[in-house]
N, C-alpha and C positions, 0 to 999 in steps of 0.2 A: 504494500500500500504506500503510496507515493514515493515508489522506488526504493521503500526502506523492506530489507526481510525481518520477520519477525518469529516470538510463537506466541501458544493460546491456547487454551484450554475452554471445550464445550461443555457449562451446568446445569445441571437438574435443577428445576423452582419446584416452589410448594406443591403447584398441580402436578408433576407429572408428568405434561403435557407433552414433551419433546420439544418446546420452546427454543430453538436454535440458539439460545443465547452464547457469545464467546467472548472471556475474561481475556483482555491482554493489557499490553502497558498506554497509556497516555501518549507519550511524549512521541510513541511516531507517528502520532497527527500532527505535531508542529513541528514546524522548522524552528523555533523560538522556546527550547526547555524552561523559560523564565516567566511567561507569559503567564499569569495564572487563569484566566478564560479562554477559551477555544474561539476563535470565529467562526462564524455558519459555515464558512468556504471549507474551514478546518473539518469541521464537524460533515462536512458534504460530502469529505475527501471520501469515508465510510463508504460510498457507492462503488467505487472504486477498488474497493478489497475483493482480492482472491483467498480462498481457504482450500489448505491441501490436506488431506485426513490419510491417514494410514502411512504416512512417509516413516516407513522403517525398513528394518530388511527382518525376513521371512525367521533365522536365526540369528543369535546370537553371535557375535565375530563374522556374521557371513556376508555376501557378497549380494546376494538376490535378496531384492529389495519387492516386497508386498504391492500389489495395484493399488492406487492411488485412488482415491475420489477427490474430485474438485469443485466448487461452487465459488461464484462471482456476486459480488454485491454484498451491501451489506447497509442497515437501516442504524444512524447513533442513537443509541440510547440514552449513557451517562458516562462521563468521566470527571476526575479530580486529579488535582494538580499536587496534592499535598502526598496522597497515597499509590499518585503515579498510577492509577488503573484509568483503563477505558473500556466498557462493555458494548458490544456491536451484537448489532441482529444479524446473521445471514438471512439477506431478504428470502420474501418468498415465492420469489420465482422458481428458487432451486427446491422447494419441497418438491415430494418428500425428499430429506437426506435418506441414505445410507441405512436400512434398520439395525445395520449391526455395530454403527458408532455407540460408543460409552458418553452419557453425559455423568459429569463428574460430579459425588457429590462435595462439599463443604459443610465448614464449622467456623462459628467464631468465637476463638478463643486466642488467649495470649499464646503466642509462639513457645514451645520449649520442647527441652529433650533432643530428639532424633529426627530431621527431614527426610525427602528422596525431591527430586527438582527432575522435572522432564521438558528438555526444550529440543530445538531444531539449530543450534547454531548456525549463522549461515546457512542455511537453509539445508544444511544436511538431514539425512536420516536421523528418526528418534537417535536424541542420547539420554540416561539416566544417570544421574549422580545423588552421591551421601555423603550428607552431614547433620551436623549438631548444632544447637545454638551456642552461636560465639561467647565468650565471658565477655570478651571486651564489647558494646553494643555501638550503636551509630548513635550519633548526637539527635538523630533525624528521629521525633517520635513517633513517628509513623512507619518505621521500618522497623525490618528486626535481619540482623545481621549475622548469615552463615557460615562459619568452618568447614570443610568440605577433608570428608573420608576417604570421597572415589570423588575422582570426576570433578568437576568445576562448572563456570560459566562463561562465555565468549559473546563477544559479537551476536547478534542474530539471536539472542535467547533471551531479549527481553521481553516479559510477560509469558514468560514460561514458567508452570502454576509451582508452587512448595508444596506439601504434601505432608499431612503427618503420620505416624503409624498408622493411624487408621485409615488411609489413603483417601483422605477427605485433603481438598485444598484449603489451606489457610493462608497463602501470600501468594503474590506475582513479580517478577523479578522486575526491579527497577533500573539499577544500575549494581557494576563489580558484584559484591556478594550480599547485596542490600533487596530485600523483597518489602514492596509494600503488602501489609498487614489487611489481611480480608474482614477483621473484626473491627477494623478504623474505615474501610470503605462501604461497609456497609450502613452507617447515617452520620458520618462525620463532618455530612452537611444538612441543611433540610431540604435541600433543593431534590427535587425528584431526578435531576438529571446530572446529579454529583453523589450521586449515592446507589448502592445494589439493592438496598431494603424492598425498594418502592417495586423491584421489577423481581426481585428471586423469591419473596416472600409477605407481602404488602399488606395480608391479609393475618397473617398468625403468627409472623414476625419470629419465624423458627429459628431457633441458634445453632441446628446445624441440620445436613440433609445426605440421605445415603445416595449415590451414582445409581442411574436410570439405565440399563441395559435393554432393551425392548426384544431382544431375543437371548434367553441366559442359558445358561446348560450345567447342570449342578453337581459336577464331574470337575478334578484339576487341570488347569490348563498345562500343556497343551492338551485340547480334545482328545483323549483315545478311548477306545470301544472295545473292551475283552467278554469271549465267550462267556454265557452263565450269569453276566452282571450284567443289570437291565441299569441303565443312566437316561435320567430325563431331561429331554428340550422342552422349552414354555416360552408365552411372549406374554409377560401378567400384565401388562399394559396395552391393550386390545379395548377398543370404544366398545360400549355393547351393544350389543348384536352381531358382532366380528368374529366371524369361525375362520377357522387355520385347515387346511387342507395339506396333509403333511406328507412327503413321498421321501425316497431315498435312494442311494445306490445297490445295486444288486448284493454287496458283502455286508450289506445291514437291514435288519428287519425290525417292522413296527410290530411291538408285543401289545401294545393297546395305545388308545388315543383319545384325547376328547376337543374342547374345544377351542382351547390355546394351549394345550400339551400333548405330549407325546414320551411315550416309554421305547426306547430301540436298546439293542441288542448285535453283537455279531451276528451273521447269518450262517452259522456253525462253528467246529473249531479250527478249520482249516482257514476259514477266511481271515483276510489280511492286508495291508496293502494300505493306498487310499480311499478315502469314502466321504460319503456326505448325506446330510438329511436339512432338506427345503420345507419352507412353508409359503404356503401361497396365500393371501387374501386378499381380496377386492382389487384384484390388478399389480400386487407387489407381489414380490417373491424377495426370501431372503436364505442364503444357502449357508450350513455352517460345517468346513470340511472336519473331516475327521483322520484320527491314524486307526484304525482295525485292525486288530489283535497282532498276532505276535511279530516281529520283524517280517516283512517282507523284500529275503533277501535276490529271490528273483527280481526286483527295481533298484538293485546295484548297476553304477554307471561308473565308465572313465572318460577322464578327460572332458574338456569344455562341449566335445560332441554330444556327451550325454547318451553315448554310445554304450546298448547293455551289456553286462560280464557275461561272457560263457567260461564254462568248466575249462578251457584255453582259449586264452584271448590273446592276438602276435599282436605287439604294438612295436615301434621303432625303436632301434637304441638311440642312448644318449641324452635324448629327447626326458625331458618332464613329463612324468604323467600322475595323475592321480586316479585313485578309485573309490566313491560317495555313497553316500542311503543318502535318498531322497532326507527330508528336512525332520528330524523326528528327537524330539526331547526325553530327556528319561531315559537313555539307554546308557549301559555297559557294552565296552567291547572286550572282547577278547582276541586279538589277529594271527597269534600262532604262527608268524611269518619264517621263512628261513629260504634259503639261493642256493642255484644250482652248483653255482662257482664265480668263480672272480670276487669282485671286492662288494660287497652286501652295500647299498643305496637306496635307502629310506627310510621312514620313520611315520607314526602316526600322526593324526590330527584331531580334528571336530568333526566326527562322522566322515573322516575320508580318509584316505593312507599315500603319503607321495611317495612315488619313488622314481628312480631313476635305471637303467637296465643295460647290458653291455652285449653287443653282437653274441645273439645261442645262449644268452644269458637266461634262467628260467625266478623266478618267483612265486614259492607256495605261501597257501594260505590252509593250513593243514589242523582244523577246520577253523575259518572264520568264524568267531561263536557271537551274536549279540542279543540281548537282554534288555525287553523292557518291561511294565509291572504287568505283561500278559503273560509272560514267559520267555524261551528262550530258542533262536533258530540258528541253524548251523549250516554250512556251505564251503566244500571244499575248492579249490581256486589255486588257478596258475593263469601266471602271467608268462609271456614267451618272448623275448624281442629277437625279431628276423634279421638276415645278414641285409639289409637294405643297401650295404654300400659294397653288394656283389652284382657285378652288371651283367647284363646277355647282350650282344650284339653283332654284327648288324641286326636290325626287325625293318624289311622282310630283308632272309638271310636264301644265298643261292647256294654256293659250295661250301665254305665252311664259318658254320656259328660257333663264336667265342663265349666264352665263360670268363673273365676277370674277377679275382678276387681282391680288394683294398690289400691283405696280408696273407700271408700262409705260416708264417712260424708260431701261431699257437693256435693247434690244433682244436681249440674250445670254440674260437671262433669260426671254424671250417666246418659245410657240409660233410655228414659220411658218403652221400653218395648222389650222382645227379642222374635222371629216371627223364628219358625222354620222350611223351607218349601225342598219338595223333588226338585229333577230334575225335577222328571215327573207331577207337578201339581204346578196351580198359588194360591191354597188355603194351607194355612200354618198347616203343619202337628202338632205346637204346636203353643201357643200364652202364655207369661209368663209376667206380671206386673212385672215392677219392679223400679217405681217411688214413687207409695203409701205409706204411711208410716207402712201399715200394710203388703204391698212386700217386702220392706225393712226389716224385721223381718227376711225375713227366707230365708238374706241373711248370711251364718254364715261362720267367717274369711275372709269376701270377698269375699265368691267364691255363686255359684250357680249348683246345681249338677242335671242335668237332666238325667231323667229315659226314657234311647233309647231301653232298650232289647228286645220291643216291637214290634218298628219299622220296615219296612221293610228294608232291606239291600239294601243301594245304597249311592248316591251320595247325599248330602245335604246343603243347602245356611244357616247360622246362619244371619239373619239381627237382627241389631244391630238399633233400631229407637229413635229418639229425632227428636219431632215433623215430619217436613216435610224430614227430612233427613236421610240418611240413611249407616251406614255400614256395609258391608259383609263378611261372612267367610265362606270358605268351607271348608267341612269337607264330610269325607268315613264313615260310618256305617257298618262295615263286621260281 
């Protein structure tokens, strides 16, 4: 909003209602932090605001960042110069929001004890930090001034809410580590549009209020679903007369339903995996994924491809690669790793294992064990890296096709034997040693020069074999 980033937190009022209202700071409506009234033009700017919701990433330390919801606009309600907050309506053009935003509840009370502070620095993804209330305080009586355990505050996090145990908001960050106080902006003036009373609770004047989830599910986050244990979704904030129409994915079932809940269940014990259970009413739908029981170690992936593991997977040497479970909290690994030969290259992480691999180089996972509160699945696994920097050439080859190998003095890196077969037959047109020390002989410069002008003209597979495994090249013979 007027080129400044910011952050903000969405609250719950008295009713209920999903009242879009969002807590942020004052001061980035004006360009003038001294001013103690706002001008209309200031106060206008509000039309002007975009809100981004869900800006985080999917894990914890991870990389994939959660879809976004956006809405534009926004209606001033109230600010104050002294406790540094300013309250905006997202207009209502953008109804409905999002049904599965959190509106956040508060309290007002004197600051103490232990906080948590969530803001967007710079407009980054969520970050969360902890601290305490400072001894030393701010001169400012309308702040209250925090120590920080984890984490801190930067640029870009101003009006990003304080928190106390109770995950109720009681401040918004003003400046450095200074948050104005929500028990001072709540009628620290009487003006209805320098105070939160008149708009979060006007009517019963409550001194504090629980966060409004419009779709809850009363299982620990993250969502999972284990066989035998029925967990229930509800939307207890439904107008009446508003029935929910609830479906799911095929690895989960409705064990009963009524008319803003639902009881689901795994859909046996074998299911697993990803899942989800929607509610439909009156033209919205709101989906809320799940994890389904035990690891599902078949949605193992490597690399950025996102390419699935099989029981031998050839990737390249030298090359980085990693191997991931989809995004899933709560687990134990166990990886059991150990290499075929050469020098062992890699190490665990956060749900995924890097490693690095040398030409015939192998990598077991003898078995991959992980564990979450549904129990535990296992998956034995090898990784293979191929001779990639062994060449065939000419392609199309007439009289005679080369074999080049990068090295030949250690043997680990070398094919045992190259297998040369047509299209049209599964018996190999040639069969060539070349592990023996006496194949090795007549290998000269590295290369290997096979005699085609024989052969029939067509199309041709070069396997490439070390023991059980296998590399291919094709190649034209004209």
């Amino acid at each position: 909003m007027n080129g400044v980033v910011a952050s903000g937190i969405l609250l719950n009022n008295e009713n209920n209602d999903k009242k879009p209202y969002v807590l942020t700071a004052r001061h980035i409506l004006t360009a003038n932090n001294f001013d103690v009234s706002l001008s209309a033009a200031e106060k206008a700017s509000a039309q002007n605001a975009t809100f981004t919701f869900k800006l985080r990433r999917i894990t914890c330390g991870g990389t994939v960042n959660e879809t976004t919801e956006v809405y534009t606009g926004a209606i001033f309600r109230a600010a104050d110069f002294f406790t540094d907050f300013a309250l905006l309506e997202i207009h209502p053009n953008n109804l409905p929001l999002d049904p599965d935003l959190v509106y956040a509840g508060w309290k007002r009370e004197s600051p103490s004890g232990n906080f948590s502070h969530i803001a967007h620095p710079n407009g980054d993804p969520q970050k969360i930090s902890f601290g305490h209330k400072a001894t030393i305080q701010s001169y400012d009586p309308w702040k209250t001034t925090v120590n920080w355990d984890q984490g801190g505050t930067s640029s870009g996090a101003s009006g990003g809410a304080l928190f106390n145990d109770a995950k109720q908001v009681i401040g918004a960050l003003s400046y450095a580590e200074n948050f104005g106080r929500f028990d001072k902006m709540w009628d620290r003036s009487s003006s209805t549009d320098k105070q939160l009373k008149y708009w979060l609770s006007p009517y019963s004047n409550l001194s504090s209020m629980d966060y409004l989830k419009p779709f809850s599910f009363n299982g620990i986050r993250p969502e999972i679903l284990c066989y035998g244990t029925n967990r229930t979704v509800n939307m207890p904030h439904l107008a009446p007369g508003q029935n929910v129409t609830w479906t799911t994915s095929s690895n989960v079932s409705i064990v009963n339903s009524g008319g803003n809940f639902a009881n689901i269940t795994a859909n046996g014990p074998s299911a697993s995996g990803w899942g989800w259970v929607r509610a439909t009413w009156e033209g919205q739908a709101i989906t809320l994924d799940l994890t389904v029981g035990k690891p599902a170690l078949n949605l193992l992936t490597y690399d950025f491809s996102n390419t699935p593991v099989s029981a031998l997977t050839v990737v390249t040497p030298y090359d980085n690669h990693y191997m991931t479970l989809y995004p899933v909290r709560n687990t134990s690994y166990s990886w059991n790793q150990s290499w075929s030969s050469g020098v062992p290259s890699g190490s665990p992480g956060v749900n995924r294992f890097d490693f690095q691999l040398q030409p015939g180089q192998s990598l077991f996972f003898s078995p991959l064990s992980v564990t979450n509160e549904c129990g535990t699945s296992t998956r034995t696994i090898e990784f293979w890296a191929n001779w990639s920097s062994i060449l065939v050439y000419p392609n199309p080859a007439s009289n005679v096709l080369t074999v080049e190998f990068s090295r030949t003095d250690q043997k680990e890196l070398m094919p045992d034997a190259i297998y040369l077969f047509s299209d049209k037959s599964s018996t190999p047109a040639l069969t060539m040693d070349v592990a023996s020390e006496g194949a090795r002989k007549n290998i000269v410069n590295n290369k290997v020069e096979i005699d085609v002008s024989k052969f029939e003209r067509g199309t041709y597979f070069v396997h490439l074999v070390k023991g059980k495994k296998v590399e291919k090249r094709r190649v034209n013979i004209k």
